[in-house]
C-alpha positions in Angstrom: 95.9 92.3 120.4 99.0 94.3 120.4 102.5 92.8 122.3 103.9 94.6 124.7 106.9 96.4 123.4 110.0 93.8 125.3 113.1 96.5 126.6 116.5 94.9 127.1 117.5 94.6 130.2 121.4 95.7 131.3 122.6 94.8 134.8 125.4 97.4 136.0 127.9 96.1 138.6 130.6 98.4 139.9 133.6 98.3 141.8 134.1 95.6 143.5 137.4 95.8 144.8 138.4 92.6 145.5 141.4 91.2 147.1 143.9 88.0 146.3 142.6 87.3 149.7 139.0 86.0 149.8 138.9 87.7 153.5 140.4 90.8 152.0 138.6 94.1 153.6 138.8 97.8 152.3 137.3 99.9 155.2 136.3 97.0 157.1 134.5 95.2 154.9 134.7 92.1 153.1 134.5 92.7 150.0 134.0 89.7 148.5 131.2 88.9 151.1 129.1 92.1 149.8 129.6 91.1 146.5 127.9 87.6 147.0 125.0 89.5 149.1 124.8 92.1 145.7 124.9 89.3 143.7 122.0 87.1 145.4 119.6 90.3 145.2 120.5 90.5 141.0 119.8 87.0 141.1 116.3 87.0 143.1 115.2 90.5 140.8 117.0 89.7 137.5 115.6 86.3 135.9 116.9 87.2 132.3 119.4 90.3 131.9 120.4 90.5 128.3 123.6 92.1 129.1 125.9 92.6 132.1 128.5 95.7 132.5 131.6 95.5 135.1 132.2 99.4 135.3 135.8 99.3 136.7 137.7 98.6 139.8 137.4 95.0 139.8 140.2 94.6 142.1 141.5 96.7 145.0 145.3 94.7 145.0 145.2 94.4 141.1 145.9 90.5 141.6 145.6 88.0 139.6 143.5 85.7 142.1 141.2 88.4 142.5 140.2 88.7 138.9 140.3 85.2 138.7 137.6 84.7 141.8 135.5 87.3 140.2 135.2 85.3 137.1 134.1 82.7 138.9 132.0 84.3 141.1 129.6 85.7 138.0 130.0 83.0 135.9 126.2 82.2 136.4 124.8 84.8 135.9 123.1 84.3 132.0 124.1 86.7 130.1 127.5 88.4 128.4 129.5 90.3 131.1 131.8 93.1 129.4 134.4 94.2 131.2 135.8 97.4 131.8 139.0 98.5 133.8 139.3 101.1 136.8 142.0 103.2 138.1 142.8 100.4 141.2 143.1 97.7 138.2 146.1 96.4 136.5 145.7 95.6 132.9 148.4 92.6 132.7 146.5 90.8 135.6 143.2 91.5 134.4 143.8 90.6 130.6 145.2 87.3 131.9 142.7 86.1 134.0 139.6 87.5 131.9 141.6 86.1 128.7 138.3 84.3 127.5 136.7 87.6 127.4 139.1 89.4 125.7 136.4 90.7 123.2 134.4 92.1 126.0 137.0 94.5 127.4 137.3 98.2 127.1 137.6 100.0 124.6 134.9 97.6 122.7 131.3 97.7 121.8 128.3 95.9 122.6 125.7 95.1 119.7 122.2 94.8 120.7 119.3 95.1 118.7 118.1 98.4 118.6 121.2 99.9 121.3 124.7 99.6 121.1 126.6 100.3 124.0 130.1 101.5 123.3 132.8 101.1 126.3 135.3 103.3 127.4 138.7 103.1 128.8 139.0 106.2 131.2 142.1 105.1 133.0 145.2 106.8 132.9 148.1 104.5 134.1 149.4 104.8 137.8 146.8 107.3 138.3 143.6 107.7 140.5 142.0 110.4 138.1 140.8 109.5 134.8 141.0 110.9 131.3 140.3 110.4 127.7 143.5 110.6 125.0 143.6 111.2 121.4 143.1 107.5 120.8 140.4 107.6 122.9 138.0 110.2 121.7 138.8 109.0 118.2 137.7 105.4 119.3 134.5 107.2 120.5 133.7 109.1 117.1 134.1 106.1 115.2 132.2 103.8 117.4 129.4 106.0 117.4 129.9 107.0 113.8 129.3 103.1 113.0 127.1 102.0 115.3 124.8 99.5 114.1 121.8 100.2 116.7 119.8 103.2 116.7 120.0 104.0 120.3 123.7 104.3 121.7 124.5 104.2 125.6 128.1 105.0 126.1 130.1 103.3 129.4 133.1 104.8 131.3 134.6 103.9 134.6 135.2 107.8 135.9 132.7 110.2 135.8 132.6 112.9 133.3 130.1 115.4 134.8 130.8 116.9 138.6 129.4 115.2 141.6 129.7 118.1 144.0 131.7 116.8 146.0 135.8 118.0 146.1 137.5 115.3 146.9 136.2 113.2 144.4 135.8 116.0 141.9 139.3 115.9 141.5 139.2 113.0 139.8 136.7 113.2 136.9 137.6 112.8 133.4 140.6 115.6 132.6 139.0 115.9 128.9 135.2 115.9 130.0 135.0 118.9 127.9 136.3 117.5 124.7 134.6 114.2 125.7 130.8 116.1 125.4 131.7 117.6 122.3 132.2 114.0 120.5 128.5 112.8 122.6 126.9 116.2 121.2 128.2 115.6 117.6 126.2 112.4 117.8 122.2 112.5 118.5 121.5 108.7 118.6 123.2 109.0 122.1 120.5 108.4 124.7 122.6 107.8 127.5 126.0 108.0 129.7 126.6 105.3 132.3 129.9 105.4 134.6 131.3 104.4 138.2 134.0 105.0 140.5 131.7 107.4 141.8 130.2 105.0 144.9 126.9 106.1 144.8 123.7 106.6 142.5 123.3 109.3 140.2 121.0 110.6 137.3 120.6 113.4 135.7 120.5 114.7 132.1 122.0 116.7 129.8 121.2 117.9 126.6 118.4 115.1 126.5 121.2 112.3 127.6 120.6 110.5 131.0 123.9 110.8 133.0 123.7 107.7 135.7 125.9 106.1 138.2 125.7 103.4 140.2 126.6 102.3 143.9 129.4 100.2 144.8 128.9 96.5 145.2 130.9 97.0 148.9 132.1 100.5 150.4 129.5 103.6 149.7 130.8 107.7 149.3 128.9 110.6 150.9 127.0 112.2 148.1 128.5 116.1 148.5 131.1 115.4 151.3 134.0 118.0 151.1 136.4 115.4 151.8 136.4 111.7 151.4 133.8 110.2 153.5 132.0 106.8 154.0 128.1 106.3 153.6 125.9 103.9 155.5 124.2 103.4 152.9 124.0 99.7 151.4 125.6 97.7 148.6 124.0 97.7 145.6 123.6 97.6 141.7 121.9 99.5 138.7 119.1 97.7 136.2 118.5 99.6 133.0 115.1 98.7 130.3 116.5 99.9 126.8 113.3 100.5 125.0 113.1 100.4 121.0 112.0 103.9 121.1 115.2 105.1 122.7 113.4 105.5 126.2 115.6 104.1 129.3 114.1 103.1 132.3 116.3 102.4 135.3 116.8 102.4 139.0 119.0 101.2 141.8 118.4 98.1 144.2 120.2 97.8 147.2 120.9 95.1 149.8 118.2 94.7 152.6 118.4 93.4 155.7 122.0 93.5 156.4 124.0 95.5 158.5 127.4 95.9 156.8 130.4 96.9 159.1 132.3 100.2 157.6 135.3 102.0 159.4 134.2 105.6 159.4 137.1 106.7 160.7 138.8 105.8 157.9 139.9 109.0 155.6 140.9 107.3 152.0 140.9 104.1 150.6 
């Protein structure tokens, strides 16, 4: 009898915005208190991830003690966490306190099996908006050029594609277009995963899967005009990566929990 064909299995947390503070709250949340709530749902639905990926914004104050109490806080989850940094970040602080994962922070890449995933650093320094230089999109061509796995899923923190909604649309990657012509000149690309974003998303293009993932505390309208809150639930993103290429994937929220969000608030 034929075996089942056995995906990997890729956890995506996204920002997290934590404080030095513990009580720290952006909007009037705790963020750190969301996080924990995220994290017991990945833990009760996610016995054996084979890979998890911090998309960006791991701190809101850029502190030390926040990156720090993040380690900490997913150090049991069992499986390699890669790292990768968000405009609200501060690479010093970051880079210090995630010194043990040094090889797991963007711009890296991420062997596995049949996939490689190859991460991104979209940031540009002192800025909300993100981009990709020179450096960049050469580090892309090569990583993809050498590749070891025949399936590639590429990770970003900003999003490179429009999520209809202005505000935020101002700050999508400056080079998107330059950025699409590296993905098209490589076909073993199956799929694009970012966040920043605050909310799920997936599409496709070209035959790629564009996703992205909700926030593990404050949520964005999908289409607002101008910044606005959803009441919509923490969450994170599991991915299958099948053999064949095929990706299977969907968003799980937080249940049961009515999280407290200032929706008068107009930017973060």
């Amino acid at each position: 009898m034929t075996q089942p064909v056995q995906p990997l299995r890729v956890v995506q947390l996204s920002d997290f915005h934590l404080f030095a503070d513990p009580e720290g709250r952006l909007l009037g949340l705790n963020t750190q208190f969301s996080l924990e709530k995220v994290l017991e749902r990945v833990r009760e639905e996610q016995a054996a991830p084979d890979l998890v990926v911090a998309t960006g914004d791991l701190s809101q104050d850029g502190s030390f003690e926040s990156y720090q109490r993040l380690e900490r806080t997913l150090a049991d989850l069992p499986a390699p966490i890669y790292w990768l940094e968000g405009n609200h970040d501060k690479p010093a602080p970051m880079m210090h306190a995630l010194k043990t994962h040094e090889q797991r922070i963007s711009p890296c890449v991420a062997e596995l099996g049949p996939w490689t995933l190859v991460l991104l650093d979209s940031t540009i320094p002192g800025e909300v908006p993100g981009d990709l230089f020179e450096e960049d999109l050469a580090f892309l061509d090569r990583a993809l050029d050498e590749a070891c796995g025949e399936h590639l899923l590429v990770c970003l923190h900003h999003h490179p594609v429009p999520m209809n909604s202005r505000w935020l649309d101002t700050q999508l990657v400056g080079s998107a277009e330059r950025f699409f012509q590296v993905i098209d000149a490589h076909p073993r690309v199956r799929g694009i995963l970012w966040g920043h974003v605050h909310q799920e998303y997936d599409a496709e293009r070209n035959g790629v899967r564009l996703l992205a993932v909700p926030s593990t505390c404050v949520q964005f309208k999908p289409g607002s005009e101008d910044f606005a809150v959803d009441d919509a639930n923490p969450g994170y993103r599991w991915l299958d990566l099948y053999p064949d290429g095929r990706i299977d994937t969907a968003v799980s929220r937080v249940e049961g929990i009515d999280f407290k969000v200032d929706f008068s608030v107009k930017g973060y």
